[in-house]
C-alpha positions in Angstrom: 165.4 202.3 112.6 167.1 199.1 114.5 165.8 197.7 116.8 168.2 194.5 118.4 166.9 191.1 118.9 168.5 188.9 122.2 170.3 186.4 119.5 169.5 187.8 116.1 171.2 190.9 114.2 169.5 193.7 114.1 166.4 194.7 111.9 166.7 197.7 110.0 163.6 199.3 109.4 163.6 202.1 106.5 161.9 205.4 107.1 160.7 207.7 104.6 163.1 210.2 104.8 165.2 207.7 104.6 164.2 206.2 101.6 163.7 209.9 100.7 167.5 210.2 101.3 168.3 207.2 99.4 166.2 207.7 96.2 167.8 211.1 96.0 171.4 209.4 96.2 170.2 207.2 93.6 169.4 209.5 91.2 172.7 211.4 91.6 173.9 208.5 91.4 172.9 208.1 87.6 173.7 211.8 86.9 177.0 212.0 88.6 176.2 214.5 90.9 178.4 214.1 94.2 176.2 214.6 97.1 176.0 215.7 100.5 173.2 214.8 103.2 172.8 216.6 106.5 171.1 214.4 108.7 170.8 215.3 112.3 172.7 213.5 115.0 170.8 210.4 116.1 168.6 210.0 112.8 171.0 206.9 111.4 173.6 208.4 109.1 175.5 204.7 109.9 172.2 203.0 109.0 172.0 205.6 105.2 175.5 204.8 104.5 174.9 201.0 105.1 171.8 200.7 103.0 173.7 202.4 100.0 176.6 200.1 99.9 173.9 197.2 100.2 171.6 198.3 97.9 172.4 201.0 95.6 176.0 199.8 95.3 176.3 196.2 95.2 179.0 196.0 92.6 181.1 198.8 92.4 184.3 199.5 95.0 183.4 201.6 97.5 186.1 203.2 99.9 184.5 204.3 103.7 186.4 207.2 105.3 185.8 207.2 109.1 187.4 210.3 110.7 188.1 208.8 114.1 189.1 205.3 115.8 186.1 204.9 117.8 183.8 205.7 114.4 185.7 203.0 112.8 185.4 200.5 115.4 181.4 201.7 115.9 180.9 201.2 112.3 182.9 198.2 111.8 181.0 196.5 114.9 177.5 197.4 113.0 178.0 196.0 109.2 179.8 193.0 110.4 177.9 191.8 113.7 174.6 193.7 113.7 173.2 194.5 110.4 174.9 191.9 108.4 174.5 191.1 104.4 178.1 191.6 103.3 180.6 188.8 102.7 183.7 188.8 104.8 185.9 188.7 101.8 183.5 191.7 100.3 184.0 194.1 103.5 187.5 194.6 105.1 188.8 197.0 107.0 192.5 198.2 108.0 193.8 200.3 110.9 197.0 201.8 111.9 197.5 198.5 113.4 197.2 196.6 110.5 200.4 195.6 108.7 201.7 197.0 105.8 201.1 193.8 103.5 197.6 193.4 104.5 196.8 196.5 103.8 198.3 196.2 100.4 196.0 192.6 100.5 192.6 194.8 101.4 193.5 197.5 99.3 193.6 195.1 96.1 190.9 192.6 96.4 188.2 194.0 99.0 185.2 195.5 97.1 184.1 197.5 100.1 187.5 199.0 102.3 186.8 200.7 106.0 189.8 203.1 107.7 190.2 205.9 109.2 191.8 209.4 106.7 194.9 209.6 107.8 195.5 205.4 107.8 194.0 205.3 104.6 196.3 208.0 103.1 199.4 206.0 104.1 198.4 203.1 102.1 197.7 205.4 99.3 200.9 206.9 98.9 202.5 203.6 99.3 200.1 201.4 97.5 197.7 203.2 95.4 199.0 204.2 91.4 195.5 204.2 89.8 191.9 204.6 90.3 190.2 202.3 92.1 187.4 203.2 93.9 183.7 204.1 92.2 182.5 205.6 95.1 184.0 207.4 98.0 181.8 207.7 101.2 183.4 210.3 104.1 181.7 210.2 107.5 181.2 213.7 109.0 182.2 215.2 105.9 182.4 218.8 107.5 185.0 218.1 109.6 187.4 218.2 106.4 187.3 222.0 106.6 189.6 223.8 108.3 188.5 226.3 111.2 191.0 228.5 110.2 192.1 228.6 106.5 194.6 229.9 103.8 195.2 228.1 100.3 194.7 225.5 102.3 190.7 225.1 103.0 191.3 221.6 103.5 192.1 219.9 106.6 195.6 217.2 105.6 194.7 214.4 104.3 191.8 215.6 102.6 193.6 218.3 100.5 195.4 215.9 98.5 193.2 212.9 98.4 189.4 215.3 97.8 190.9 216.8 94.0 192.7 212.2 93.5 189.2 211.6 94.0 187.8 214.1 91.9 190.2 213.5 88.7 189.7 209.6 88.9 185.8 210.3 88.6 185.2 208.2 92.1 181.6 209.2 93.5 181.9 211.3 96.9 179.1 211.0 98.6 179.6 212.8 102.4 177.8 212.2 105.9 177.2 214.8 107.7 175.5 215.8 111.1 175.7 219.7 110.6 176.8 221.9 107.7 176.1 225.5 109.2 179.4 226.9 110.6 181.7 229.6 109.1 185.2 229.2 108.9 188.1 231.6 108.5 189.6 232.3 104.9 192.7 234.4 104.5 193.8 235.3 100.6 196.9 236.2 101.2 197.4 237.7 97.7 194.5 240.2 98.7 195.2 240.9 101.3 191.7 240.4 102.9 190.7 237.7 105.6 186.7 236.8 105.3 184.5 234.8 107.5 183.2 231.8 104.4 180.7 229.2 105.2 182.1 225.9 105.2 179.1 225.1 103.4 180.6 227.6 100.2 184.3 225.7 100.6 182.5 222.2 100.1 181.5 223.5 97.1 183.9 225.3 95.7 186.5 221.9 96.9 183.8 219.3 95.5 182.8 220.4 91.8 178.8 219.5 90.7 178.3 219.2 94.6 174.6 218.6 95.3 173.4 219.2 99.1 170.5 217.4 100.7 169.4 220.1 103.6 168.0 219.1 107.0 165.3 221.8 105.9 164.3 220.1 102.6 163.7 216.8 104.5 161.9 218.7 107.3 159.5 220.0 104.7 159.2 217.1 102.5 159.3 214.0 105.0 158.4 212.2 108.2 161.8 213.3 110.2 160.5 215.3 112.6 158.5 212.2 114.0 162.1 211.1 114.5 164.1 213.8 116.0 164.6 213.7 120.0 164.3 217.4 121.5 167.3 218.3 123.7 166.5 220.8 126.3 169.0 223.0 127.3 169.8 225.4 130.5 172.2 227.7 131.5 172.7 227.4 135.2 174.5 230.4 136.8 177.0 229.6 139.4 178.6 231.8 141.9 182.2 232.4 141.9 184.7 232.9 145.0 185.4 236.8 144.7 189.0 236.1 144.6 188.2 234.3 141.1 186.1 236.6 140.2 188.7 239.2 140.2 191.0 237.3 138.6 188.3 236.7 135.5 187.4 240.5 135.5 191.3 241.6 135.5 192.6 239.1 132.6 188.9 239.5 130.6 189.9 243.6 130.6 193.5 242.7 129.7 192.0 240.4 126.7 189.8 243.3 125.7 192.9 245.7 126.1 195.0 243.5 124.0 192.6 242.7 121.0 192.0 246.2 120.5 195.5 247.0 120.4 195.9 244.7 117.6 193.4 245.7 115.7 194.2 249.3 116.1 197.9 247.8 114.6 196.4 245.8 111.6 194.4 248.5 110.4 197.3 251.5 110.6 199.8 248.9 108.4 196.8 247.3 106.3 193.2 249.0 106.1 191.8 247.0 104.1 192.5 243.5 105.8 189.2 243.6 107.7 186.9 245.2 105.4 184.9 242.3 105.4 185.1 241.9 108.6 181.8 242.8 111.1 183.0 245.1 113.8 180.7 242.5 115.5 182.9 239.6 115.0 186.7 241.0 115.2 187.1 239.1 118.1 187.0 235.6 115.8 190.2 237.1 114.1 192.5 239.6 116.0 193.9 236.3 117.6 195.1 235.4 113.7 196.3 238.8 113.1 200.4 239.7 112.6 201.7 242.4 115.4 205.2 243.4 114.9 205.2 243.7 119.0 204.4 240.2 119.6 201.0 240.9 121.0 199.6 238.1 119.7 201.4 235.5 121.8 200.4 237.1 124.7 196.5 237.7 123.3 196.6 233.8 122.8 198.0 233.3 126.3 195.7 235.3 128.2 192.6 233.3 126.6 194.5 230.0 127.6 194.7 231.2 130.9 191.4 232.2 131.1 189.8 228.8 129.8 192.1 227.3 132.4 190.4 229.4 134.9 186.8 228.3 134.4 187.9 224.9 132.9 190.7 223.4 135.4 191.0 223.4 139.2 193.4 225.5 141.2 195.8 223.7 142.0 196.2 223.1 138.4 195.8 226.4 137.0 197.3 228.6 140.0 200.7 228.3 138.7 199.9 230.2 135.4 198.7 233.0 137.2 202.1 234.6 138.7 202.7 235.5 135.0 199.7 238.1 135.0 201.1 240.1 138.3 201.4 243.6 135.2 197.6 242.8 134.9 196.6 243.4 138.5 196.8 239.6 139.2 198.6 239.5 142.9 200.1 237.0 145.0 197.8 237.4 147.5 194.8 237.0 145.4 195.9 233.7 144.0 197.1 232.1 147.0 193.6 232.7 148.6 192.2 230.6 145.9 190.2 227.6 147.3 191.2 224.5 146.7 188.2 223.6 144.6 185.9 225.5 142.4 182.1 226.4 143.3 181.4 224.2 139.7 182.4 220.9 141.7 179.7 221.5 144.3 177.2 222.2 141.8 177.8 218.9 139.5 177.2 216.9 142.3 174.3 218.9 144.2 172.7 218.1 140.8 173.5 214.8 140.5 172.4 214.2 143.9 169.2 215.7 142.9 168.6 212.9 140.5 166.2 209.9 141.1 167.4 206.2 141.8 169.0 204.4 138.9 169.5 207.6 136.7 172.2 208.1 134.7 174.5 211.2 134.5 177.2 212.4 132.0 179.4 214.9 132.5 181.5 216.8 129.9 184.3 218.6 130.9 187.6 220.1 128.8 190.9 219.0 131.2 191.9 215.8 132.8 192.2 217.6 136.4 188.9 218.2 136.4 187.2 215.4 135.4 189.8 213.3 137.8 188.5 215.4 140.6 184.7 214.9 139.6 185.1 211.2 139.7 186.9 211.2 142.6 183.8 213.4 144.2 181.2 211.0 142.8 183.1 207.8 144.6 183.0 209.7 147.7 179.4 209.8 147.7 179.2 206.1 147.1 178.0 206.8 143.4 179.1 204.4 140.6 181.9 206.4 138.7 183.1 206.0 134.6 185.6 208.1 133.4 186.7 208.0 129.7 189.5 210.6 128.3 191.8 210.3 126.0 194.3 208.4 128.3 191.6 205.3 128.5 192.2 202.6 125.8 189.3 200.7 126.5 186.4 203.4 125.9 183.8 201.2 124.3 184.2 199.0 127.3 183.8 201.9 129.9 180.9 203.0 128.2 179.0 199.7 127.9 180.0 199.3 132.0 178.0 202.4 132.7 175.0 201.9 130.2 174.9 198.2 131.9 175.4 199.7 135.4 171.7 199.3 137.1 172.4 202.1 140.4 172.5 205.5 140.0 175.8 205.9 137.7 177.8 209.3 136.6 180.4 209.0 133.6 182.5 211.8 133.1 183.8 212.5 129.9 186.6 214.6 128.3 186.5 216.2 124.8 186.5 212.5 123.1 184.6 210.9 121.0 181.9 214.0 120.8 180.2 212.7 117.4 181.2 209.0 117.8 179.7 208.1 121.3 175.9 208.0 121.7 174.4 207.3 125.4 170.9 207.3 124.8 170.6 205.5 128.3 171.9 209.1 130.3 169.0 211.3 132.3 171.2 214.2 132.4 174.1 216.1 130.7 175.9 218.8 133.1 178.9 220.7 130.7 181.5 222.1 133.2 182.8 224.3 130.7 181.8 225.4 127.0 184.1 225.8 123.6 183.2 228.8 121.6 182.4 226.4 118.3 178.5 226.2 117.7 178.6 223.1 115.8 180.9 221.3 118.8 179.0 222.1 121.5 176.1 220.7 119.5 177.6 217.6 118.8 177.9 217.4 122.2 175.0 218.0 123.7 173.4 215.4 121.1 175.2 212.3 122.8 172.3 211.9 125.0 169.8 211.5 122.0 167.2 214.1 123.7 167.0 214.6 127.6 168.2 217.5 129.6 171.1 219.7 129.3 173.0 221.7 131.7 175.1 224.2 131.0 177.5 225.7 134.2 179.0 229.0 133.5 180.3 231.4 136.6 177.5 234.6 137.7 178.2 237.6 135.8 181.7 236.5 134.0 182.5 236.5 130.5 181.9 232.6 130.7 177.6 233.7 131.5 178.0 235.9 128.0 179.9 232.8 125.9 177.4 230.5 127.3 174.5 232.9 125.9 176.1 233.6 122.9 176.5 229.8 122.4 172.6 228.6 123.2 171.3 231.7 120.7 173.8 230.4 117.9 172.7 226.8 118.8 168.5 227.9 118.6 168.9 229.6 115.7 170.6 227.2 113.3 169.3 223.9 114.8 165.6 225.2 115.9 164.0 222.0 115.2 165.8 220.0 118.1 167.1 222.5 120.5 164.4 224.0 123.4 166.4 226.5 124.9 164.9 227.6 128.6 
């Protein structure tokens, strides 16, 4: 697809399903259609919306919605220094940092305009007071859903600025790595709550929507010559008994909880959940309305728990005295070691690795990874931390791509669609989030390689991580080998 030259900018070399892709654009295009293209992770989405500006668009104003800062700065790093072929006067871009009167400046005269949604939408309120973009083009268009929705399906800006778009006739064209999650609807004037495919919100938010499948270009085209094949594990961990009886008494308490709930919802509404699987009440009965304030407490108790399997205990040991009605005693949390069984078993596998490897590891709190680094420098292993307290990420990353000795970067939940380290061995995940399409994302940084995923011996965390990897082979079986 690229391939980057020592003092040149980079070659871009077309694929068929990409110019399968593009031809299909093109002729929507002509008809009007708005389109979608899921195109797995790693198969050049930057590189498809590139070539469509260049080629298919060369005249008309075309506004490029990047939902985060590093995408932006990613994609404004690409078109300018490495691919080339746009005029700087044709391609601007604005951030948050941009003044006011240059945005005004870009918004007016620049035929192609780069930001970010919620930057963007600023300007727009301020700025905008008629049409005057052809085309819109929305990076990881799935992420405008909302997880959990009402009237709202929307996430904020996109409610307001999808139906603008819409009425002023702009093309939206939307990127997309994955379009195969469900989200929560509640219809409040039903009374019902449903589990809807994002996939049927698009649609119903996007009129004369057309969708260009990952199966349709499996079928039809040369991608799978293209796709890397991630290999993911589950490895078990033991648990300190002390932790494990804290995990067993807050998981029954959970389970205690969500039916009481439930059992509430259905006596004052019966028909709420109707289309509800009995299989899958546990996605809602944390959204559900209890007159005895259950819910607070139902939501606190699975805070606690991801703490528990997520956070070290010095960190999470305080949140514990609040649990002494649940079985949880003093003396079982003051016998908590100091460090969790997990830390020993990131770096026994790191340690495991050959000379010169590279390592990621993906964890949810800043204690943890904190204390992971600070293991790996003890051990005389080059270190890289990026969360969302470190400004400079691009330049972290780049330090432990360049790094030439066996390096480890640990990661928090940033960046998990926006940085790709195709340079990394391994992947070790600490902990796991209960969204398919996340996790996904996340285990796709790597471009291929091996994937390890720690979850604590017979725990609620070894079913979540089960559930997870049979989701994740069933909806993306042409990249994931699950062992």
């Amino acid at each position: 697809m690229v391939n980057h030259h020592s003092t040149e900018r980079s070659v871009i070399q077309q694929r068929q399903y990409q110019e399968k892709i593009l031809s299909i654009l093109k002729e929507n295009w002509l008809r009007g259609y708005h389109t979608i293209a899921e195109v797995d992770t790693g198969l050049g989405k930057r590189v498809l919306t590139y070539l469509l500006i260049k080629d298919l668009l060369p005249k008309q104003r075309v506004l490029l919605l990047l939902h985060s800062t590093l995408s932006f700065s990613e994609t404004i790093h690409y078109f300018k220094e490495e691919y080339g072929g746009f005029r700087e006067s044709d391609f601007q871009a604005f951030s948050s940092r941009t003044p006011s009167f240059l945005r005004k400046k870009i918004l007016e005269n620049a035929r192609i305009v780069a930001s970010t949604p919620q930057t963007f939408s600023n300007a727009f309120k301020k700025f905008i007071t008629k049409p005057i973009f052809d085309v819109v083009i929305i990076n990881e268009i799935d992420k405008i859903v909302r997880r959990h929705g009402d009237s709202r399906l929307l996430i904020y800006p996109y409610n307001t600025l999808i139906p603008y778009f819409v009425q002023s006739k702009a093309w939206i064209v939307g990127m997309t790595g994955t379009i195969r999650d469900d989200h929560i609807f509640f219809d409040f004037r039903k009374e019902t709550i449903e589990i809807q495919q994002e996939i049927v919100t698009l649609n119903n938010s996007i009129p004369g929507l057309h969708i260009i499948r990952m199966d349709s270009l499996l079928a039809q085209t040369d991608i799978q010559d293209y796709i890397q094949n991630t290999f993911i594990q589950r490895l078990q961990i033991d648990v300190s008994p002390e932790l494990k009886t804290i995990l067993d008494l807050i998981d029954q308490a959970i389970k205690n909880l969500r039916q009481k709930i439930i059992d509430e919802t259905l006596e004052e509404k019966p028909t709420l959940l109707e289309a509800i699987p009995s299989s899958q009440l546990a996605l809602v009965s944390g959204m559900l309305e209890s007159e005895s304030g259950d819910n607070q407490k139902y939501h606190g108790l699975l805070l606690i728990r991801k703490y528990c399997t997520a956070m070290q205990p010095k960190k999470f040991r305080r949140f514990l005295y609040r649990l002494k009605k649940f079985g949880v005693t003093k003396e079982l949390i003051k016998a908590l070691p100091e460090k969790t069984t997990k830390i020993k078993a990131v770096h026994d596998l790191i340690k495991k690795q050959p000379p010169n490897s590279k390592t990621v590891v993906l964890c949810s709190f800043l204690d943890t990874a904190s204390c992971l680094q600070e293991e790996t420098e003890k051990r005389g292993i080059a270190s890289f931390l990026i969360t969302g307290q470190v400004r400079n990420k691009i330049e972290v990353l780049n330090k432990f791509k360049r790094e030439e000795a066996k390096a480890v970067l640990v990661m928090t939940a940033v960046g998990e669609r926006d940085i790709d380290i195709p340079q990394a061995n391994l992947m070790i995940v600490y902990d796991v989030v209960n969204t398919v399409k996340t996790m996904y994302q996340r285990f796709k940084r790597t471009r291929g390689g091996l994937v390890i995923c720690l979850c604590y011996r017979e725990t609620f965390e070894e079913r979540k991580v089960n559930r997870l990897l049979q989701e994740i082979s069933k909806r993306y079986p042409w990249s994931s080998m699950i062992a």
